[in-house]
MARRO-851002 format. One record per residue (C-alpha): x, y negated, z negated. Coordinates in nm, 3 decimals. Layout:
<rec X="X" Y="Y" Z="Z"/>
...
//
This chain:
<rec X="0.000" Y="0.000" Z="0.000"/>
<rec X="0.131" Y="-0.345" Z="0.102"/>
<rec X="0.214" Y="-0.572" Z="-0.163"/>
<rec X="-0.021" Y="-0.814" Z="-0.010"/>
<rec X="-0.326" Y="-0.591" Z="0.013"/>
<rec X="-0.205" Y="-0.541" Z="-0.394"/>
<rec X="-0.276" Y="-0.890" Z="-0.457"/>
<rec X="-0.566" Y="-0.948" Z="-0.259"/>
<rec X="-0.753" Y="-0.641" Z="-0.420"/>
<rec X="-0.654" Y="-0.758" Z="-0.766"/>
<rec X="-0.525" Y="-1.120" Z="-0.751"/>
<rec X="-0.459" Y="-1.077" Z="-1.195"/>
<rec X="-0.229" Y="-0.846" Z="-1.147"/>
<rec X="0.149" Y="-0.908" Z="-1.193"/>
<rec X="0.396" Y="-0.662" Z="-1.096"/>
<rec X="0.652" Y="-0.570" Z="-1.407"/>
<rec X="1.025" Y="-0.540" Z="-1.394"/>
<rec X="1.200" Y="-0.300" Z="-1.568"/>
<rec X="1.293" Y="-0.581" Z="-1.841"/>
<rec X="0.947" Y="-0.652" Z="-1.884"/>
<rec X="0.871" Y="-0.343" Z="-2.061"/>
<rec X="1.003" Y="-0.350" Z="-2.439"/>
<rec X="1.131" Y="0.021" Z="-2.541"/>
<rec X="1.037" Y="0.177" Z="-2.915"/>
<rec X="0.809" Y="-0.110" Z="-2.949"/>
<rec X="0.400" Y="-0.190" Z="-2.922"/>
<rec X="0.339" Y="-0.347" Z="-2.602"/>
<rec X="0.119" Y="-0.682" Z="-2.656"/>
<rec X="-0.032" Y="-0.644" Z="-2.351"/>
<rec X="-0.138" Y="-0.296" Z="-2.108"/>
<rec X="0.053" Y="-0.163" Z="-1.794"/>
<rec X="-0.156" Y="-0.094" Z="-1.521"/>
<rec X="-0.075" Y="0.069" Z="-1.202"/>
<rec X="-0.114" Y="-0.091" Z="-0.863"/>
<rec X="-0.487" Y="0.043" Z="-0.822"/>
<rec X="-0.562" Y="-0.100" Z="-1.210"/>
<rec X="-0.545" Y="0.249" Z="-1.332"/>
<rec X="-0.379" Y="0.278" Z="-1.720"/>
<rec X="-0.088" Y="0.390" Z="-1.778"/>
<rec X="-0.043" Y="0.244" Z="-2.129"/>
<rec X="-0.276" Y="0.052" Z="-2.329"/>
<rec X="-0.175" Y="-0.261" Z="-2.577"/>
<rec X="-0.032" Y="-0.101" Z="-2.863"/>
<rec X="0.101" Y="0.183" Z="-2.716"/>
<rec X="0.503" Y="0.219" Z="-2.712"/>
<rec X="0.742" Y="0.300" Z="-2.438"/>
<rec X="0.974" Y="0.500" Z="-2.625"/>
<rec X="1.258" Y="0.520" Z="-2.416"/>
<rec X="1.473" Y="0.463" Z="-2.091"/>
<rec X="1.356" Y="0.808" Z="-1.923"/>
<rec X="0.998" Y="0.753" Z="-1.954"/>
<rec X="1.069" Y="0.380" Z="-1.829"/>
<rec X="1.190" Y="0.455" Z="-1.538"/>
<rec X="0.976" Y="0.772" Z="-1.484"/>
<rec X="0.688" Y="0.484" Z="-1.470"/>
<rec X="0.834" Y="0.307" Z="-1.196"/>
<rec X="0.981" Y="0.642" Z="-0.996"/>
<rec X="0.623" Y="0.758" Z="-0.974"/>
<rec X="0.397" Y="0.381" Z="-1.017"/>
<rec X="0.402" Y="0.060" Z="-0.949"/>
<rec X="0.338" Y="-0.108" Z="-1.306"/>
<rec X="0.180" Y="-0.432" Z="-1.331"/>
<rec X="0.050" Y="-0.641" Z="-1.665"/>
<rec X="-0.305" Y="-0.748" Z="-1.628"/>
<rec X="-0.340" Y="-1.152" Z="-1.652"/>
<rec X="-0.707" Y="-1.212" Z="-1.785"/>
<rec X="-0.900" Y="-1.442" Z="-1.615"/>
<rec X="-1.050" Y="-1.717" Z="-1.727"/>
<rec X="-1.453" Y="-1.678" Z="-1.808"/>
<rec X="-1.643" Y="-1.878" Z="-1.535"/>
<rec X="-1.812" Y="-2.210" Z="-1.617"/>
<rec X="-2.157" Y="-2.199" Z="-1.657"/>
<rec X="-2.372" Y="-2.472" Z="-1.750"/>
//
């Protein structure tokens, strides 16, 4: 899947770097995959290197960036 067809299908997502992802800590925030599927909730930990980078040899992780609730008046 393109990067831009990525965006376009879910213009909140934000694709992670390696960095990005703390190990042997909670994660503030999920990780997503490029479809929006879960691959860790907030809370969860990444407890190491190997399953780091097993994450990004087999997805594409993103961080979801909520959106702001419409206006409505």
């Amino acid at each position: 899947m393109a990067e831009e067809t990525v965006l376009e299908a879910h213009p909140s997502l934000v694709r992670l770097n390696a960095s990005d992802i703390p190990l042997n800590a909670s994660l503030e925030w999920p990780i997503v995959a490029a479809d929006g599927s879960p691959l860790f909730d907030a809370g969860d930990v990444v407890p190491d290197a190997a399953v780091r980078d097993f994450m990004f040899r087999h997805f594409e992780p993103h961080r979801v960036i909520p959106q702001p609730a419409p206006d409505v008046r």
